[in-house]
N, C-alpha and C positions, 0 to 999 in steps of 0.2 A: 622678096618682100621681107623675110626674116633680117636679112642686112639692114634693110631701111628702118626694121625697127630699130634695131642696135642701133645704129649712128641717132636715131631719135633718144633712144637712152642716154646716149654720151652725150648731147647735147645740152638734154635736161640737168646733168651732174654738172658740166660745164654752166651752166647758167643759174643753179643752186648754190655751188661751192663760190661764183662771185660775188652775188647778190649780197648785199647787208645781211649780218648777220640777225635771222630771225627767234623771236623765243618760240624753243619745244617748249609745251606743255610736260611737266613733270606726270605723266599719266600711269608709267610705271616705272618702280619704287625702284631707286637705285639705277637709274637709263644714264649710261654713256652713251656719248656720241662717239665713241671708239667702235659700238658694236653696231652702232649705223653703219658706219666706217665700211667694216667690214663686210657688213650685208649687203651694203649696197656696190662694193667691186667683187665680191663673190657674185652676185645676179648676173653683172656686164660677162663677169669673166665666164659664165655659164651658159649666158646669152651668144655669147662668141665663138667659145669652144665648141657648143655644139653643132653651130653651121660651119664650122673649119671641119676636116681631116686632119686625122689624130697627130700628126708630122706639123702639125702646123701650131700647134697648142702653144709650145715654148714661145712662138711669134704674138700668140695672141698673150698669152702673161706678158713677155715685154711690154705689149704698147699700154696693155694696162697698169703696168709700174709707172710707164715713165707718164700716162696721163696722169697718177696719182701727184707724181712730183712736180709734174707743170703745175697743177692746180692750186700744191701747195709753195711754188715760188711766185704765183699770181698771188696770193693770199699774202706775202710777205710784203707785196710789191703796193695792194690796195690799202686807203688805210685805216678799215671799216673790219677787217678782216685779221687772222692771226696766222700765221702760218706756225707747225709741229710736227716735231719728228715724231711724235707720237699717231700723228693720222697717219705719215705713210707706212709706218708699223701696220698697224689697223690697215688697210688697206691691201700690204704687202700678205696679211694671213689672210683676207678676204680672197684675195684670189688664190692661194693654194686650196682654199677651201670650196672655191669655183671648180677647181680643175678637178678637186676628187671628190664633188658631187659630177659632178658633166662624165667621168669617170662611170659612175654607177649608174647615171640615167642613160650610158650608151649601152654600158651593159647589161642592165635593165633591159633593154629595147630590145636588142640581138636575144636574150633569152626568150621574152615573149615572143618575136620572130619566128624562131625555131620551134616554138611550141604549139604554134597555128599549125 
């Protein structure tokens, strides 16, 4: 069930990042969409990692790189859309910053574990 969500996440991103682009509301003061960016393939990449085994992490950054960069040679391709090296930056530290929360939340887990 955990996987099925994931692929529902990736979908929703898949069908966010094509769509027309929408106006954010300016709600807070100084918002990049750089640090959506990042939040939102930090989530996937957290969402992933933690249902992989730790060996498999590298595999799961991969695919979340290179969905970053399909989405953004889709974005270049629509013509509603803008494609930036700057999103897959963003993106690219979203998921290191995936991998070392997913990092603390395992071992997070394993300490309370062991403390039951």
């Amino acid at each position: 069930m955990h996987v099925r969500i994931g692929w529902l996440l990736v979908a929703t991103v898949i069908v966010l990042s094509l769509v027309p682009d929408m106006p954010i509301p300016q709600t807070v003061p100084g918002y990049s969409d750089k640090v959506a960016h990042a939040l939102v393939y930090a989530g996937l990449t957290i969402w992933f990692a933690v249902a992989a085994l730790r060996h498999r992490w590298r595999v799961v950054a991969r695919w979340m790189f290179i969905l970053g960069v399909v989405l953004e040679a889709c974005q270049a391709i629509v013509p509603y859309r803008m494609a930036s090296l700057e999103d897959i930056i963003a993106n690219s530290l979203g998921i290191i910053l995936g991998l070392l929360i997913a990092t603390l939340l395992i071992a997070g887990s394993r300490t309370l574990a062991r403390a039951k």
